[in-house]
KOLROPA-974908 format. One line per field, with one value per residue (C-alpha): residue number from 1; chain; x, y, z. Coordinates in nm, 2 decimals, padded with zeros to 4 digits. Layout:
REM KOLROPA-974908
k NUM | ...
c A | ...
east X | ...
north Y | ...
up Z | ...
***
This chain:
REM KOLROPA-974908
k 1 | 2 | 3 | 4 | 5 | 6 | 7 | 8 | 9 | 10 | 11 | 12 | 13 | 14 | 15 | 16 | 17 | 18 | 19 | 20 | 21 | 22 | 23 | 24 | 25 | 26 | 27 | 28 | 29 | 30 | 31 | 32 | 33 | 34 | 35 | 36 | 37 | 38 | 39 | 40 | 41 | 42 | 43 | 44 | 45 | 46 | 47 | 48 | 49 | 50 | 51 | 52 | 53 | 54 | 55 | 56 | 57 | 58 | 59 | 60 | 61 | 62 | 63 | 64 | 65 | 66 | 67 | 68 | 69 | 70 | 71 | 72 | 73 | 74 | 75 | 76 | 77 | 78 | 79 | 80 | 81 | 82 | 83 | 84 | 85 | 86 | 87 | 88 | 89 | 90 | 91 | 92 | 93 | 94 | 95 | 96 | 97
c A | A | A | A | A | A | A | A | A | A | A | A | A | A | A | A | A | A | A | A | A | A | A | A | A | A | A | A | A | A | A | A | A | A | A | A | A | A | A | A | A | A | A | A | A | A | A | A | A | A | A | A | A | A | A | A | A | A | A | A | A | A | A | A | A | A | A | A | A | A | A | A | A | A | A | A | A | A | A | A | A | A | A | A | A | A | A | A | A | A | A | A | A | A | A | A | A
east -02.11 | -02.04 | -01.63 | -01.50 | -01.18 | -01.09 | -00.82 | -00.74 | -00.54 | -00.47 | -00.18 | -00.26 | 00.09 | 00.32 | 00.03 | -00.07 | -00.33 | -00.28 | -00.26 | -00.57 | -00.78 | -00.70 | -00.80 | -01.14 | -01.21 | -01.13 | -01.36 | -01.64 | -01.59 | -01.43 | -01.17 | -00.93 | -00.60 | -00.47 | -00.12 | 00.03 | 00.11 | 00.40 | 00.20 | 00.17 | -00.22 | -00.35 | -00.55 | -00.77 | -01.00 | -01.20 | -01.52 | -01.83 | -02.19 | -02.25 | -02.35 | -02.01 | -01.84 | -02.07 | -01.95 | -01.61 | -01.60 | -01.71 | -01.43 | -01.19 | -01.28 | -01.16 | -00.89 | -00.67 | -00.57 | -00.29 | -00.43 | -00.60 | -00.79 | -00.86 | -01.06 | -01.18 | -01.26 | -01.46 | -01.42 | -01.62 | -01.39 | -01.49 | -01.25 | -01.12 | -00.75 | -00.85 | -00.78 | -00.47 | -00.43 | -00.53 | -00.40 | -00.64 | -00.68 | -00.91 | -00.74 | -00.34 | -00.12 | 00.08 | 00.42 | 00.40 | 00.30
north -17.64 | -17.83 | -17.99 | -18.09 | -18.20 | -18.13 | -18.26 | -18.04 | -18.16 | -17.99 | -17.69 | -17.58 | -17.55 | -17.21 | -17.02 | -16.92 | -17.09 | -17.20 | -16.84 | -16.74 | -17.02 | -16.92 | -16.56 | -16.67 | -16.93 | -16.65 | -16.40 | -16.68 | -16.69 | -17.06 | -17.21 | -17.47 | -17.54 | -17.57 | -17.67 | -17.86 | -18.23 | -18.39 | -18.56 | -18.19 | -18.14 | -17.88 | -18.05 | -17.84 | -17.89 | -17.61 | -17.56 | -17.35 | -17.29 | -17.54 | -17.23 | -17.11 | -17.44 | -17.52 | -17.15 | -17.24 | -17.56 | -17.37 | -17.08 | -17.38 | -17.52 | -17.22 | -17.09 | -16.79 | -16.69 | -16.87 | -17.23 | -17.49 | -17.73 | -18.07 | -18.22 | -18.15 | -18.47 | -18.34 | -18.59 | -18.61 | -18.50 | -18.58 | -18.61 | -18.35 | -18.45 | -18.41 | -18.07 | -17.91 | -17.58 | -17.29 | -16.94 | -16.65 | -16.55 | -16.84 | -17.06 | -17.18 | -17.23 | -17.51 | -17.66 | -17.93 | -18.29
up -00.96 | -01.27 | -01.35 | -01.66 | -01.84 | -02.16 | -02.36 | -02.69 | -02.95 | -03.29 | -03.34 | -02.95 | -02.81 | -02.89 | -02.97 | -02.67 | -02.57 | -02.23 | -02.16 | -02.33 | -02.23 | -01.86 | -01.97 | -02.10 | -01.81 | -01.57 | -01.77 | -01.74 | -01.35 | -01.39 | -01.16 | -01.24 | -01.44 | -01.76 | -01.93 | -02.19 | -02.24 | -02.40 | -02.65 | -02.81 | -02.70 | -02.40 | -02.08 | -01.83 | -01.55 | -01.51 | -01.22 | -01.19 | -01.35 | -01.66 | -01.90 | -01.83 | -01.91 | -02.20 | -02.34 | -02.26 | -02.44 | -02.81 | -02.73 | -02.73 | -03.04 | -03.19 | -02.96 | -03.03 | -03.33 | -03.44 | -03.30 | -03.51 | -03.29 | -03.47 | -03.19 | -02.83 | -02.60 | -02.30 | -02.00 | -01.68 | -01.35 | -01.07 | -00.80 | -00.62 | -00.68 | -01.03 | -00.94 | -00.83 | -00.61 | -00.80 | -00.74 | -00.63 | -00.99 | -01.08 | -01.29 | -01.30 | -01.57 | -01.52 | -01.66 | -01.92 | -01.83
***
């Protein structure tokens, strides 16, 4: 098992895409969290097989639709606390930071 964080900055909040990144990451058999920070970007830490995070990283570079990601810094994590309860589902959405 591989962990990452990513921080996404760009037009990435009111689009959607904490939602649909949690869609994709669960599709991709990822655990973790996402949500949004005050500074206007999107943060996750997501778990599981590197191909899975490696394919995850180039979905976020493109997002949903309406999102235009300028940049995507990918960050090591790898403490545990990095990594808050997640639901049964895989990955949680969580409130704004």
């Amino acid at each position: 098992m591989a962990r990452i964080r990513l921080m996404i900055h760009g037009h990435v909040q009111g689009v959607g895409y904490r939602v649909w990144l949690a869609g994709q990451a669960r599709a991709k058999k990822l655990t973790g969290w996402v949500r949004n920070r005050a500074d206007g970007g999107v943060e996750c830490v997501l778990e599981g097989q590197r191909e899975a995070l490696d394919a995850i990283v180039e979905l976020c570079r493109e997002g949903p639709l309406a999102a235009r990601v300028s940049h995507i810094d990918t960050l090591p994590a790898e403490s545990a606390t990095e990594v808050p309860a997640h639901d049964d589902a895989g990955v949680a959405v969580l409130p704004t930071v």
